[in-house]
N, C-alpha and C positions, 0 to 999 in steps of 0.2 A: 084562485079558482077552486071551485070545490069539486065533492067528488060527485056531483048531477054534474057539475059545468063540464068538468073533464070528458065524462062518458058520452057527453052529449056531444060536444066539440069530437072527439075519438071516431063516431058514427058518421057524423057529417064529412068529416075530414074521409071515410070511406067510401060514402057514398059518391066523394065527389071527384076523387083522386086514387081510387083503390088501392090506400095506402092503410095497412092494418096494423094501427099503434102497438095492437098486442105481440107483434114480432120483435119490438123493439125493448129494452131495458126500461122497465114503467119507471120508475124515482127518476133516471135521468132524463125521459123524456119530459115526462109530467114535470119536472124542473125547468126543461129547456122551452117547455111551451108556457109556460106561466109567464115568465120572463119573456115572450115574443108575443103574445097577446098583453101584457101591460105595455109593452113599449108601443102597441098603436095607437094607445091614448085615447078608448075608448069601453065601455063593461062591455063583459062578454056575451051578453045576446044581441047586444048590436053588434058585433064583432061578428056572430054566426049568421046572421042577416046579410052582414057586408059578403060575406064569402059567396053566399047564394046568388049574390045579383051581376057581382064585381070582376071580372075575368082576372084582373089586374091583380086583384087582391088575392085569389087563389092561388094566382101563379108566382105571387111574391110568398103564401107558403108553403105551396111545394117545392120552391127553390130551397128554401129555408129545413125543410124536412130532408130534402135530400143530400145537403152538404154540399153545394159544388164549389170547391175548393181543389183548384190543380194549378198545375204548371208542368210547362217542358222540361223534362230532368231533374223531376221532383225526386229528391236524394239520391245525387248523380251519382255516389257509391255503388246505390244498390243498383243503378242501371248500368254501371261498367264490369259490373259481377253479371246480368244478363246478357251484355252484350260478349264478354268473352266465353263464356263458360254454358253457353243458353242458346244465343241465336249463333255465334259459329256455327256451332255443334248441326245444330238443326239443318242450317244452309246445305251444307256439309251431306247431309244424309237425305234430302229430297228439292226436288228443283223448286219446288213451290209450297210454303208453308202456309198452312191456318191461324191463325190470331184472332181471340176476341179481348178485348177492352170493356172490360164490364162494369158499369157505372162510370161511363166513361167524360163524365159532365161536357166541359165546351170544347173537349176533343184534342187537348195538349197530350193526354199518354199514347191514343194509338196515331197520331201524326210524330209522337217522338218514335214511337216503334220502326215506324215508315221512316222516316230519317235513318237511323240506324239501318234497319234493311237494304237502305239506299247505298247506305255508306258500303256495307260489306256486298252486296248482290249489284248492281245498279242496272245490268240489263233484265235481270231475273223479275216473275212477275209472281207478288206472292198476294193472300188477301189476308184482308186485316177491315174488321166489324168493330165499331163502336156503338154499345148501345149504352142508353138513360132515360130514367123516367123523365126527365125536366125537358120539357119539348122546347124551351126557350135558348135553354143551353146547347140542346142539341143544333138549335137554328145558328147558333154564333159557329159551332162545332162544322156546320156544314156547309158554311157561307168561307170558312179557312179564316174567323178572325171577327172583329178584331182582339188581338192583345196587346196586354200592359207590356212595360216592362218590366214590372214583376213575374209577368208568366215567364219570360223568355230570360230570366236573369243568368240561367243554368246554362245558357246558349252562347258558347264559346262566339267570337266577333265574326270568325271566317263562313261559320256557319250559321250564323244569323244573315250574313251577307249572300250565302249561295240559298239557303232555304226560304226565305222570309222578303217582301216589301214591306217597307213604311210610308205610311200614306198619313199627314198629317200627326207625328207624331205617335200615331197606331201600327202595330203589327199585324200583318197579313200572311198566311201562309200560303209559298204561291203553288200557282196550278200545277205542276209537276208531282206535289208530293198529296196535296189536295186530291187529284184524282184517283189515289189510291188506298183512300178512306171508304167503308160504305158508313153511314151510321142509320139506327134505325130505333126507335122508342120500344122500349120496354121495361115489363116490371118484373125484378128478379123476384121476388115472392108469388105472382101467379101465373108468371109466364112459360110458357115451354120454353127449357133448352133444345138449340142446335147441337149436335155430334161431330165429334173427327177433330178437331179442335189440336193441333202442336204445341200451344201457348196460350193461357189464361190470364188476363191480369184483372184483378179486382184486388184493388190498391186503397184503404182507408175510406170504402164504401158500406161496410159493416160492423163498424166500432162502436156506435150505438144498439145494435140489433143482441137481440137475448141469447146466452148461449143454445139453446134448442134451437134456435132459427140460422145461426152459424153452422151448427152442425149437419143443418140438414140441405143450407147452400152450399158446403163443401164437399158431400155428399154425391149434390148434382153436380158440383164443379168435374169431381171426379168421373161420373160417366159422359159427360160432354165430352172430356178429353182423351185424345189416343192412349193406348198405351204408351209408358214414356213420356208422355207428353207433361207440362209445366205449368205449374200454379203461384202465381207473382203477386204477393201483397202485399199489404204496407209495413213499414221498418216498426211501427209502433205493435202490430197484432201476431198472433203467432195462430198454428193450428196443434190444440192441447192432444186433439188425439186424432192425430195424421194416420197413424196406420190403419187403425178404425176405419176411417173415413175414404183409404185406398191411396196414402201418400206417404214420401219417406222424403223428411229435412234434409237438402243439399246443403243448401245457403241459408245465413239468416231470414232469406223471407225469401226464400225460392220451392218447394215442394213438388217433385217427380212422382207421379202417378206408378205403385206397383200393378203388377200383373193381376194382381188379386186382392182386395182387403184382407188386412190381417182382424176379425172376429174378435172381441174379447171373450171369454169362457161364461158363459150363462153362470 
């Protein structure tokens, strides 16, 4: 691809999906799309042609731009550090918490949230928001299913049995835990944050994005959430300058919101 094709593909891919490459790491992107437009087996102005006309074909690359890759108990470590040291706690100190799921794909982290919530609270009524740009994902996310069994692999047998139907060899998450999802499309680069927020997870949604555009969703991360309140990402990312940005490292991938940002010196 060259660099007219890129810029061109870059624009279109804006226009059509208000998804703005330049937030993201250019060499890896411009690498990860070189290689996903040869594999359709087709030059790239027929390729930009097919996007404009093709539902199918957009939404096969915004699935692809957006990464949706989850599962229940995606590194059950780091959720049994949430679940003791994170959601006790919280339980503990208001009847009803706030939780967002942030790039939340086909909706395995905030239905694992909910499970857990369930498990320690189970008459308590708390909410919990799943949002994602990939409205395809988010439809599996809001229909409770179906999943592999690779999603559910984290998912000990008693509780796949109390949480979960199989219906033809597919996973379904049933209605009990289901209705205590809301989810709703969005795009974290132009959207408005929600406020009051207990708990945060954006989990291995931002590993391609540029450090300025990290900096400035954790940023937002931080006034979306309470004071106090918890920022849960993936075991792979870290946040280089937490206090900066109004956080201080509990856990490997846990971040408590201080009272104040700590400024670095001009």
């Amino acid at each position: 691809m060259t660099d007219l094709e890129f810029a061109a593909l870059s624009a279109c891919i804006h226009k059509l999906t208000k998804i703005d490459l330049g937030c993201y790491k250019p060499q890896q992107m411009r690498r990860r799309l070189d290689n996903f437009v040869a594999s359709q087996g087709m030059p790239v102005r027929s390729y930009f042609a097919l996007l404009e006309r093709d539902p199918r074909v957009l939404d096969k690359l915004r699935g692809f731009l957006t990464i949706n890759v989850s599962e229940f108990f995606r590194d059950a470590d780091q959720f049994d550090i949430l679940r003791s040291h994170v959601l006790s706690d919280l339980v503990g100190q208001t009847p009803s918490i706030n939780v967002w799921s942030a790039g939340c794909s086909i909706g395995a982290e905030p239905y694992t949230v909910a499970i857990m919530l369930n498990e320690l609270t189970p008459k308590a009524s708390h909410r919990i928001l799943g949002t994602d740009l990939d409205s395809q994902a988010l439809a599996t996310a809001r229909a409770g299913g179906p999943y592999s069994a690779a999603d559910i692999r984290n998912v000990n047998k008693a509780m796949a049995m109390k949480y979960f139907t199989m219906v033809d060899g597919q996973w379904w998450i049933k209605e009990s835990i289901r209705e205590k999802v809301q989810f709703r499309q969005q795009n974290l680069l132009t959207d408005r944050f929600e406020q009051g927020f207990d708990l945060i997870l954006c989990r291995n949604v931002v590993i391609y994005f540029s450090e300025e555009t990290k900096a400035t969703l954790n940023e937002k991360f931080s006034r979306a959430l309470k004071t106090d309140g918890w920022l849960f990402i993936g075991g792979a990312e870290g946040l280089f300058h937490a206090a900066e940005q109004g956080f201080e490292r509990r856990f490997a991938s846990l971040y408590q919101k201080r009272a104040a940002p700590m400024r670095s010196a001009a």
